[in-house]
VEXFILUM-532013 format. One line per 5 residues: number of its first residue (from 1); their letters; for each residue x, y, z of N, C-alpha, C, O, CB. Coordinates in nm, 2 decimals, decimal comma. Atoms other than C-alpha are relative to their C-alpha. Glycine has a CB too. Layout:
NUM	a	X:Y:Z:X:Y:Z:X:Y:Z:X:Y:Z:X:Y:Z; ...
***
This chain:
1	xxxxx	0,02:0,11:0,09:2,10:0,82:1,25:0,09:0,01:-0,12:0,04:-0,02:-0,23:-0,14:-0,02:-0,04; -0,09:0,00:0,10:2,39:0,87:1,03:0,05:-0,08:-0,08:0,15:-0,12:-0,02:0,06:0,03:0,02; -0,04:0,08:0,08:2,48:0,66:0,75:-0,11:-0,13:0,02:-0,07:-0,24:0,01:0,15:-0,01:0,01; 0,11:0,10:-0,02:2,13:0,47:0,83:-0,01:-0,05:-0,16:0,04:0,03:-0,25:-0,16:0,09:0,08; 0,07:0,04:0,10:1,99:0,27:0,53:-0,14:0,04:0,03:-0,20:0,07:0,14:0,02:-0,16:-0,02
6	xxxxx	0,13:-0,05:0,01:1,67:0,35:0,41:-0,12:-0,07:0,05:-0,22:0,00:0,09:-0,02:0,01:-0,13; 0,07:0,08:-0,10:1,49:0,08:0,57:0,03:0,07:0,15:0,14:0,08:0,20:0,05:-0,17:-0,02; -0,04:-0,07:-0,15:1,42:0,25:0,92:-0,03:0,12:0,02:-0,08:0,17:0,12:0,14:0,00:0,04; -0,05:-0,14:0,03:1,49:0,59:0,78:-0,15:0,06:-0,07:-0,24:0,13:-0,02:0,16:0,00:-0,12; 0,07:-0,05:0,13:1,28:0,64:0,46:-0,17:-0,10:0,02:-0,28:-0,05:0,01:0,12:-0,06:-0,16
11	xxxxx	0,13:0,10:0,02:1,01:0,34:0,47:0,01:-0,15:0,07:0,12:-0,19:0,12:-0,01:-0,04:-0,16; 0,01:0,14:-0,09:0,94:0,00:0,64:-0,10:-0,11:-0,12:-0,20:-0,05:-0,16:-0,11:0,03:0,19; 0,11:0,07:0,07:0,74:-0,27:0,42:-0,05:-0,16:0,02:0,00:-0,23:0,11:0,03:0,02:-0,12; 0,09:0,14:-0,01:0,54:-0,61:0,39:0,01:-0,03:-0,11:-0,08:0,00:-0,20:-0,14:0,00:0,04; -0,04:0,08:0,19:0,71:-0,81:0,07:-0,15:-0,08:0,00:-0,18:-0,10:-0,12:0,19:-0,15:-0,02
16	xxxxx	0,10:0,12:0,01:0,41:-1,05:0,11:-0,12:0,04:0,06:-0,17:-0,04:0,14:0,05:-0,12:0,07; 0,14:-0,03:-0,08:0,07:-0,83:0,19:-0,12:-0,03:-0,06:-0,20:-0,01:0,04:-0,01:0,14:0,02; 0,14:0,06:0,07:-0,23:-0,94:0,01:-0,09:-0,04:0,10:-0,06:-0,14:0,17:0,02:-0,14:-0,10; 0,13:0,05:-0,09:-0,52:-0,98:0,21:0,05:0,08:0,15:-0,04:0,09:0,24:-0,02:-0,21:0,02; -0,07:-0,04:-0,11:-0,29:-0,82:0,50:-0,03:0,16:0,05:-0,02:0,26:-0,02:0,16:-0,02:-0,04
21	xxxxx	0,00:-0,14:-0,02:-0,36:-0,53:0,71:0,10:0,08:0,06:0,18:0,03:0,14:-0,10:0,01:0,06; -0,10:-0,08:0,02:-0,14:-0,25:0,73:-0,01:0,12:0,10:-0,10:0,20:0,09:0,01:0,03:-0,14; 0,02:-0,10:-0,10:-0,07:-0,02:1,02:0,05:0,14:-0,07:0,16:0,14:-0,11:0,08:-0,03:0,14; -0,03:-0,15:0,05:-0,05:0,36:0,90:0,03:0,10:0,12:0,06:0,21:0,10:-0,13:0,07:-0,08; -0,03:-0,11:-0,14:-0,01:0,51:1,31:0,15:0,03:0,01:0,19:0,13:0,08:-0,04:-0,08:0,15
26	xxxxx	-0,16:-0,08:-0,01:0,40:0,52:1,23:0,04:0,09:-0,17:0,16:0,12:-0,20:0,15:-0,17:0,04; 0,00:-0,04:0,12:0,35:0,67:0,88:-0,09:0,01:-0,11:-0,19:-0,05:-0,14:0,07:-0,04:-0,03; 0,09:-0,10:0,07:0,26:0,91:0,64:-0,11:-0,08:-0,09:-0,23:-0,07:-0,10:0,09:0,11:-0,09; 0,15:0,08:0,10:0,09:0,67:0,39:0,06:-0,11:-0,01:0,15:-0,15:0,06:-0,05:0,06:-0,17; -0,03:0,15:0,07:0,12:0,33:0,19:-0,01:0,01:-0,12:-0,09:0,08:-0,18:-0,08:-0,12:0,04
31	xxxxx	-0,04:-0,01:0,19:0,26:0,26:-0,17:-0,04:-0,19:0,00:0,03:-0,28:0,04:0,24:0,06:-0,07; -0,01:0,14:0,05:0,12:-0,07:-0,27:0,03:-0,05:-0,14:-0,05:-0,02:-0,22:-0,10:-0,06:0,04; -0,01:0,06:0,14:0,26:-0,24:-0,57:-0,02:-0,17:0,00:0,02:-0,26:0,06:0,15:0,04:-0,06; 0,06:0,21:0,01:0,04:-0,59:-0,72:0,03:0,01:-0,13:0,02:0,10:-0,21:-0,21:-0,07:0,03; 0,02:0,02:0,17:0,11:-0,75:-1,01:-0,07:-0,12:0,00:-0,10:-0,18:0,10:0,14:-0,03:-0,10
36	xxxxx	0,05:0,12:0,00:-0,06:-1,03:-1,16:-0,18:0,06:-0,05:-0,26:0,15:0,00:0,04:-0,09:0,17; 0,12:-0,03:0,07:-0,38:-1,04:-1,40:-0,12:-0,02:0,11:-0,16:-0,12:0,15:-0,02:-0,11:-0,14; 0,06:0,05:-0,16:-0,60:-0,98:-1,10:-0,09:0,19:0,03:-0,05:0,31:0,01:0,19:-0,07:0,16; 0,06:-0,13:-0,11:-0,88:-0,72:-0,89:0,09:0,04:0,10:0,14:-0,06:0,15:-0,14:-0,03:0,10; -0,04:-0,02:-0,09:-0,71:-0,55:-0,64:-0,11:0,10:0,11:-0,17:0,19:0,05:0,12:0,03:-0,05
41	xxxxx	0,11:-0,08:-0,03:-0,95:-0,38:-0,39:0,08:0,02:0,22:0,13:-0,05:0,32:-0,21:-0,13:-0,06; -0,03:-0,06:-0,14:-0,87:-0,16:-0,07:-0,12:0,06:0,10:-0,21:0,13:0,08:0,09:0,10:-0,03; 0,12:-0,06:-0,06:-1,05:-0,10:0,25:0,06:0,01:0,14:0,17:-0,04:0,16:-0,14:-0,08:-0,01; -0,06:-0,02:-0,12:-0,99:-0,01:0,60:-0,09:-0,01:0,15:-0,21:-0,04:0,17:0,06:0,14:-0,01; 0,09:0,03:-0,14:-1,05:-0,02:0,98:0,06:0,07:0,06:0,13:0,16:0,02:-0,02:-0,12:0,06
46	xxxxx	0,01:-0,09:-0,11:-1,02:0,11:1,30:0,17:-0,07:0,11:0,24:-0,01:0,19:-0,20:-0,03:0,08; -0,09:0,05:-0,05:-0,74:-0,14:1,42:0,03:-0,16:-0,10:-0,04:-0,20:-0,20:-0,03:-0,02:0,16; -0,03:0,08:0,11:-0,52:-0,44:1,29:-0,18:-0,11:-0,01:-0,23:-0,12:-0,12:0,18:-0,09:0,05; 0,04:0,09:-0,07:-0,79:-0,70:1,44:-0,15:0,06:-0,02:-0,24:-0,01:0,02:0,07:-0,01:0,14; 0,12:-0,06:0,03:-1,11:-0,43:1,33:-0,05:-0,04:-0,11:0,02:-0,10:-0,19:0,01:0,13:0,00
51	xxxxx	0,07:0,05:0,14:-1,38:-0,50:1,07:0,02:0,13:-0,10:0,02:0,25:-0,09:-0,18:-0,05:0,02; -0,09:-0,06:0,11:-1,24:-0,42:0,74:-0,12:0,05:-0,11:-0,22:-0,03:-0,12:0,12:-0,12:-0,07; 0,10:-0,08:0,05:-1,45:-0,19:0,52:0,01:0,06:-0,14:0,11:0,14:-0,14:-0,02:0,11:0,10; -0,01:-0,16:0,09:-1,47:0,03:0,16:-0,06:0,12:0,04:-0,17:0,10:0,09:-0,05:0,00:-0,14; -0,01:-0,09:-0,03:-1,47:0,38:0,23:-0,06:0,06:-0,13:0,01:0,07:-0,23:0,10:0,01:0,05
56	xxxxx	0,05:-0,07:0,05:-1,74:0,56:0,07:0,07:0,07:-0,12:0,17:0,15:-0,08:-0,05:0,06:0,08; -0,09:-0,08:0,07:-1,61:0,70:-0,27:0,11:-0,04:-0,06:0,14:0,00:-0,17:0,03:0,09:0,06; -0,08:0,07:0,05:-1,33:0,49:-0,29:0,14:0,10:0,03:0,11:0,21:0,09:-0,04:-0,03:-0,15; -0,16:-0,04:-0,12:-0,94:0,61:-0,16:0,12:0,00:-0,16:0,22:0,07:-0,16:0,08:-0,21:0,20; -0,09:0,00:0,06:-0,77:0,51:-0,52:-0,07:0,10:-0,15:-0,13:0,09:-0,26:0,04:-0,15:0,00
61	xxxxx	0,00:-0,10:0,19:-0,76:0,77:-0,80:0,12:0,05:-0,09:0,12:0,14:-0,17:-0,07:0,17:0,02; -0,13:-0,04:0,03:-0,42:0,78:-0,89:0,09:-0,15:-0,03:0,10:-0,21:0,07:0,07:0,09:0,12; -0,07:0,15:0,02:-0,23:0,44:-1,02:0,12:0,06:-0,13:0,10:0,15:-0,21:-0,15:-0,14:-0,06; -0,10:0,02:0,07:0,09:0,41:-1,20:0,02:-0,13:-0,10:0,08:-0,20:-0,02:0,07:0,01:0,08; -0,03:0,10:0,05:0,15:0,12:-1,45:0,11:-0,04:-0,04:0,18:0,05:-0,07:-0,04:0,00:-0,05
66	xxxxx	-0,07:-0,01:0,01:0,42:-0,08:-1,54:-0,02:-0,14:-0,12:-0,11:-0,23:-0,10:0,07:0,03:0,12; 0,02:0,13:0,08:0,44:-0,35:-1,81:0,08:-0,15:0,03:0,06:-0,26:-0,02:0,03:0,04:-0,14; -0,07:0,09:0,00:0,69:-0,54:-1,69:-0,01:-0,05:0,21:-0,09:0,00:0,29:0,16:0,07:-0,10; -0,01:0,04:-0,11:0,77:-0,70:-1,34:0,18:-0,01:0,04:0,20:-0,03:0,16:-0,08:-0,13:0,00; -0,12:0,02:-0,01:1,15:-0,71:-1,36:0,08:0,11:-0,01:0,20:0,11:0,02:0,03:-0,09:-0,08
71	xxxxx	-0,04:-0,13:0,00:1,22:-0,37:-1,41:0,06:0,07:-0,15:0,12:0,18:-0,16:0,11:0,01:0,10; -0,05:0,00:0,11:1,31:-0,39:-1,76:-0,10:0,11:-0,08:-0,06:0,15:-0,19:0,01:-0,13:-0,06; 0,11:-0,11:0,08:1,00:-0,12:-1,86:0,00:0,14:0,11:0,03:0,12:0,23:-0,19:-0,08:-0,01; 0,04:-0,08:-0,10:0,92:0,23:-1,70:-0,11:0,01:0,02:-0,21:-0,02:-0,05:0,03:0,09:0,01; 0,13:-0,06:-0,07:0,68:0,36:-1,50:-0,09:0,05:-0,13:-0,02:0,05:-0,24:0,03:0,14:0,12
76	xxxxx	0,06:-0,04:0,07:0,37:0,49:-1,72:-0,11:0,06:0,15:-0,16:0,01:0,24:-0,05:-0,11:-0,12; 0,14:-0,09:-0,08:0,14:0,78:-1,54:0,04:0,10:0,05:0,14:0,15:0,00:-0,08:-0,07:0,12; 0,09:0,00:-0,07:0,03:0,94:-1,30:-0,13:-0,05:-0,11:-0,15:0,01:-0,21:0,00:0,14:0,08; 0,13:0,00:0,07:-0,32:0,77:-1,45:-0,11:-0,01:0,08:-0,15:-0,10:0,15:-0,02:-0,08:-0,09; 0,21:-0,03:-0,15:-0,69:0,91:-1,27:-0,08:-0,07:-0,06:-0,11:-0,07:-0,18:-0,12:0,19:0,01
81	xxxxx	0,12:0,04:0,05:-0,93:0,72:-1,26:-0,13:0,01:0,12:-0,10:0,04:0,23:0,03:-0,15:-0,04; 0,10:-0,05:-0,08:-1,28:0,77:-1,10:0,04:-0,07:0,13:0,06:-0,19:0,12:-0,16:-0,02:-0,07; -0,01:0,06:-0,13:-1,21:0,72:-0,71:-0,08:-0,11:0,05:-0,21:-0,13:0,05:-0,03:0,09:0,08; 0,06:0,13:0,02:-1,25:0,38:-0,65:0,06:-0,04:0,15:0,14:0,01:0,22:0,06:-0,10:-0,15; -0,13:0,12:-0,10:-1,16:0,07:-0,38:0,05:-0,10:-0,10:0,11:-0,20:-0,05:-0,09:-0,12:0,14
86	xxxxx	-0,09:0,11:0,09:-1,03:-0,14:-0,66:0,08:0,07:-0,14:0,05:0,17:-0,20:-0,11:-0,12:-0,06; -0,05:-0,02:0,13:-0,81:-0,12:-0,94:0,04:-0,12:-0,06:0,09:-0,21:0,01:0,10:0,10:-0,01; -0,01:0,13:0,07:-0,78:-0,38:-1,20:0,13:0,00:-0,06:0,18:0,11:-0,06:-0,12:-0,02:-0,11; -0,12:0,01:0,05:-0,44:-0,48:-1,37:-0,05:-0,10:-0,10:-0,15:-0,16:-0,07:0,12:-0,03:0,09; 0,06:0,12:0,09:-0,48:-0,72:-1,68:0,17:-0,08:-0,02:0,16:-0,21:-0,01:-0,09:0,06:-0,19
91	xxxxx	-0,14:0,01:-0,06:-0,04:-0,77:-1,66:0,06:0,09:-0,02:0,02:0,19:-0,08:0,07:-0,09:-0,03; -0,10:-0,06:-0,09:0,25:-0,64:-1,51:-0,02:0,08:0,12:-0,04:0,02:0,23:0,06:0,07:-0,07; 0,00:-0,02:-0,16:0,23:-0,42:-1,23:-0,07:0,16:0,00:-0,08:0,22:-0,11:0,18:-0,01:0,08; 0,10:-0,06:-0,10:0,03:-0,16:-1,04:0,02:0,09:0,12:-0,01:0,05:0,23:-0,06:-0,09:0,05; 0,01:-0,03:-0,16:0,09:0,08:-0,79:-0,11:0,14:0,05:-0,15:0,24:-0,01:0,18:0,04:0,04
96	xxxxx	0,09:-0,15:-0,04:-0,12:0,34:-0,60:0,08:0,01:0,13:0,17:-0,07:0,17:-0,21:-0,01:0,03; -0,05:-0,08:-0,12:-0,04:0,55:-0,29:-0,14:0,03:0,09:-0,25:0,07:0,03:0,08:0,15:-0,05; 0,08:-0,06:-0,05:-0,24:0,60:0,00:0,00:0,07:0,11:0,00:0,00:0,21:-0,06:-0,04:0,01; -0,02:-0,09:-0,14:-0,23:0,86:0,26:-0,04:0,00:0,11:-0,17:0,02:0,10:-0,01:0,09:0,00; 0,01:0,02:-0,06:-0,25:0,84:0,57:-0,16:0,09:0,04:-0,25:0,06:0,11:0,12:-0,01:0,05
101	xxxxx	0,10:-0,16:-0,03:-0,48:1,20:0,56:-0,09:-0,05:-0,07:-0,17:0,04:-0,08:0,05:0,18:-0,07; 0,08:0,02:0,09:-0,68:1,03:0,33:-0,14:-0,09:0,12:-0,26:-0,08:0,13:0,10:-0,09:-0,13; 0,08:0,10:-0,09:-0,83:0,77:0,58:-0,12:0,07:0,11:-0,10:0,13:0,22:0,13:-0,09:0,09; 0,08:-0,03:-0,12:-1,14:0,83:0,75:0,02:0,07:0,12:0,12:0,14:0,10:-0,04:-0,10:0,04; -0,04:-0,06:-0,08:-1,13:0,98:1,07:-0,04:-0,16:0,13:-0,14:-0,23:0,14:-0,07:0,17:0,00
106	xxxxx	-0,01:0,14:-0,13:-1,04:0,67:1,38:0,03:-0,12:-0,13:0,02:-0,24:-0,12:-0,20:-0,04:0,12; -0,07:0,14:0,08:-0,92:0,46:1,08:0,14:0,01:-0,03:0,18:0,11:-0,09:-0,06:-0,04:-0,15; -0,09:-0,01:0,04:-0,58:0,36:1,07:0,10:-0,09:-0,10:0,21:-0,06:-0,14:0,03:0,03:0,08; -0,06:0,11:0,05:-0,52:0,02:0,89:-0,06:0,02:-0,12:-0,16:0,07:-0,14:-0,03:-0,12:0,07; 0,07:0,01:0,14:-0,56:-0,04:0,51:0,05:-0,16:-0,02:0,15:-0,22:0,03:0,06:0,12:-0,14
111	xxxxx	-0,05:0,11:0,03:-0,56:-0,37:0,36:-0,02:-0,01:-0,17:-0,13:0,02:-0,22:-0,07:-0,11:0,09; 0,04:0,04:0,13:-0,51:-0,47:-0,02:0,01:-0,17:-0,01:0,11:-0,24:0,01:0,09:0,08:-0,11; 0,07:0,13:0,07:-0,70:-0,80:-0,15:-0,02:0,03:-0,13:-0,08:0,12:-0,19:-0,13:-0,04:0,06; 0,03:0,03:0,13:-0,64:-0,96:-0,46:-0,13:-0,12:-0,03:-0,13:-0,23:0,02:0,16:-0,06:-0,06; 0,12:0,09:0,05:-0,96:-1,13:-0,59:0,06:-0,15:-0,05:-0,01:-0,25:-0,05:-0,08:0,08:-0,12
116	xxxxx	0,01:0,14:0,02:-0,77:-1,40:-0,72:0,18:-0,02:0,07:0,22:-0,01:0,18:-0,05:-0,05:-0,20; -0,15:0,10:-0,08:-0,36:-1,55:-0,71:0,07:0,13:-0,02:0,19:0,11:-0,02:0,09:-0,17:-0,10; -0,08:-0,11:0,03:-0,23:-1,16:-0,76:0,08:0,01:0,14:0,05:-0,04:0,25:-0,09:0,14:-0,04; -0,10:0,00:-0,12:0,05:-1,07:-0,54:0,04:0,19:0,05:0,08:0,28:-0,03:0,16:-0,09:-0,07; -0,01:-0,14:-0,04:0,06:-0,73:-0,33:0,16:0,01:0,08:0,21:-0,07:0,15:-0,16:0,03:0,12
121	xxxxx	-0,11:-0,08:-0,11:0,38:-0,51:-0,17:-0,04:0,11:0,05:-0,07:0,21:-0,01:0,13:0,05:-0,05; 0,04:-0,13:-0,05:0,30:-0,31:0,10:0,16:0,11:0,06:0,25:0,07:0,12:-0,13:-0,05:0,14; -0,16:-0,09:-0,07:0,58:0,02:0,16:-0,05:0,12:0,02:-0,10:0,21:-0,05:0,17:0,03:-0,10; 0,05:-0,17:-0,07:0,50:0,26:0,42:0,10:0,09:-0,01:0,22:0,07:-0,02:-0,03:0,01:0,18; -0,17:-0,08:-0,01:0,72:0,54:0,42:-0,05:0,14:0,09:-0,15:0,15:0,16:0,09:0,07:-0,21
126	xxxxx	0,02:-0,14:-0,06:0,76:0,93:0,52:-0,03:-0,05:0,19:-0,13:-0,02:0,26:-0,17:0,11:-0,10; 0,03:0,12:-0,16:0,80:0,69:0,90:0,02:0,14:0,07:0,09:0,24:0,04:0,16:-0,18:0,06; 0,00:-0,12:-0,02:0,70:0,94:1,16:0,14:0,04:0,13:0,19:0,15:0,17:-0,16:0,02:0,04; -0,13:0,07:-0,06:1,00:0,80:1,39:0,07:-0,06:-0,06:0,01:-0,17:-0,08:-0,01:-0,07:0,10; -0,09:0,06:0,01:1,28:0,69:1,25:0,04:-0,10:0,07:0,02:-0,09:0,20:0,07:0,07:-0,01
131	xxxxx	-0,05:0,08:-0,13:1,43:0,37:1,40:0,14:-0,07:-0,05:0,21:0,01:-0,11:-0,12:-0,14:0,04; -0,08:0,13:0,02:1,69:0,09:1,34:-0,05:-0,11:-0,10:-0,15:-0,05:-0,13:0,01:-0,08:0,12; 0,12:0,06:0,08:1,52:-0,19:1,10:-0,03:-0,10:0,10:-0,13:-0,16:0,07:0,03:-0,06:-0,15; 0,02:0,09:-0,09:1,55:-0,41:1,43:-0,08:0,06:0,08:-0,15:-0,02:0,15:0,11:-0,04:0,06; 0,10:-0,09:-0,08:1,36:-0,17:1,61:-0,15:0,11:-0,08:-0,19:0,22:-0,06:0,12:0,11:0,07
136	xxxxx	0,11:-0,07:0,06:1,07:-0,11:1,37:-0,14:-0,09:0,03:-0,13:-0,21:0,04:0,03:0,03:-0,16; 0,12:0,06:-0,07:0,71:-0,19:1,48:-0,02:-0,12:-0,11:0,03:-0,12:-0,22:-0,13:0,12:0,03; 0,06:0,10:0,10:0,57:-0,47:1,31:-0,13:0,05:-0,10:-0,22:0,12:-0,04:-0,05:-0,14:0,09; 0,10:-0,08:0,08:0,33:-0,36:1,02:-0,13:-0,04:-0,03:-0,23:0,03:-0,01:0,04:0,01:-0,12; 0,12:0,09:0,05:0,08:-0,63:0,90:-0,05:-0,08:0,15:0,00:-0,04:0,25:0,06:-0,13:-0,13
141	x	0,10:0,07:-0,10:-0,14:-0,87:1,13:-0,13:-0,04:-0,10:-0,23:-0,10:-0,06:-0,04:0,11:0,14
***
C-alpha cells in the first residue's frame, strides 16, 4: 500500500453521523467531533440494525474542546469529566474518543445523537485492514 492516502490506511469516516450508527468490527475505535450549542449523548448495540442502548457508567470521560469551528483556535484538553453518555457543548466544537476495548462485550456499534440541530463527525481509525478508499466497508446504517 505504498504511497496510499490516509483514507484506507489511517481512518475511514461519516462527515454526516448524528443519530447514525457506527460499525467498530474494522477498527480500533471512534473520534467523534459535534459542534453546535447542543447534548450530545452516546450508546451502543449489538449490530447496525440492534437496539441502541447507554452503557452503564457511561463510555465518555475524556473530551477535547475547541472554540472555534474553522480551525482558527486550538485544541483545549485532554478534559475528565465524570464517565458519562453525553457531553454537552454550549459553542464550537467537541471531540471524544471511543474504543473499541471499551464497548461492552457482543457490542460493536456506537451511535452519537444530538438532542437538538448539533452536527456530529464520525472517524474510525487504527482500521484493522487496510484497504483502497473504494474498497472500504461502509460504516453507518
Amino acid at each position: 500500500m505504498s504511497g496510499q492516502e490516509g483514507l484506507g490506511r489511517l481512518f475511514n469516516l461519516v462527515p454526516i453521523a448524528a443519530g447514525i450508527g457506527i460499525s467498530l468490527e474494522d477498527a480500533a475505535g471512534v473520534t467523534f467531533i459535534c459542534t453546535g450549542n447542543d447534548t450530545f449523548t452516546l450508546t451502543v448495540a449489538d449490530s447496525f440494525a440492534g437496539s441502541y442502548g447507554a452503557v452503564t457508567g457511561g463510555l465518555i470521560d475524556t473530551k477535547y474542546t475547541n472554540t472555534a469551528t474553522n480551525g482558527s483556535a486550538a485544541w483545549v484538553g485532554p478534559t475528565a469529566q465524570t464517565s458519562a453518555d453525553t457531553v454537552v457543548i454550549a459553542s464550537g466544537t467537541v471531540a471524544f474518543h471511543v474504543s473499541g476495548a471499551m464497548l461492552p462485550d457482543g457490542k460493536t456499534h456506537v451511535k452519537c445523537a444530538a438532542s437538538g440541530a448539533g452536527l456530529v463527525k464520525a472517524i474510525t481509525h487504527d482500521l484493522t485492514v487496510q484497504r483502497t478508499p473504494a474498497n472500504l466497508p461502509a460504516l453507518g446504517a
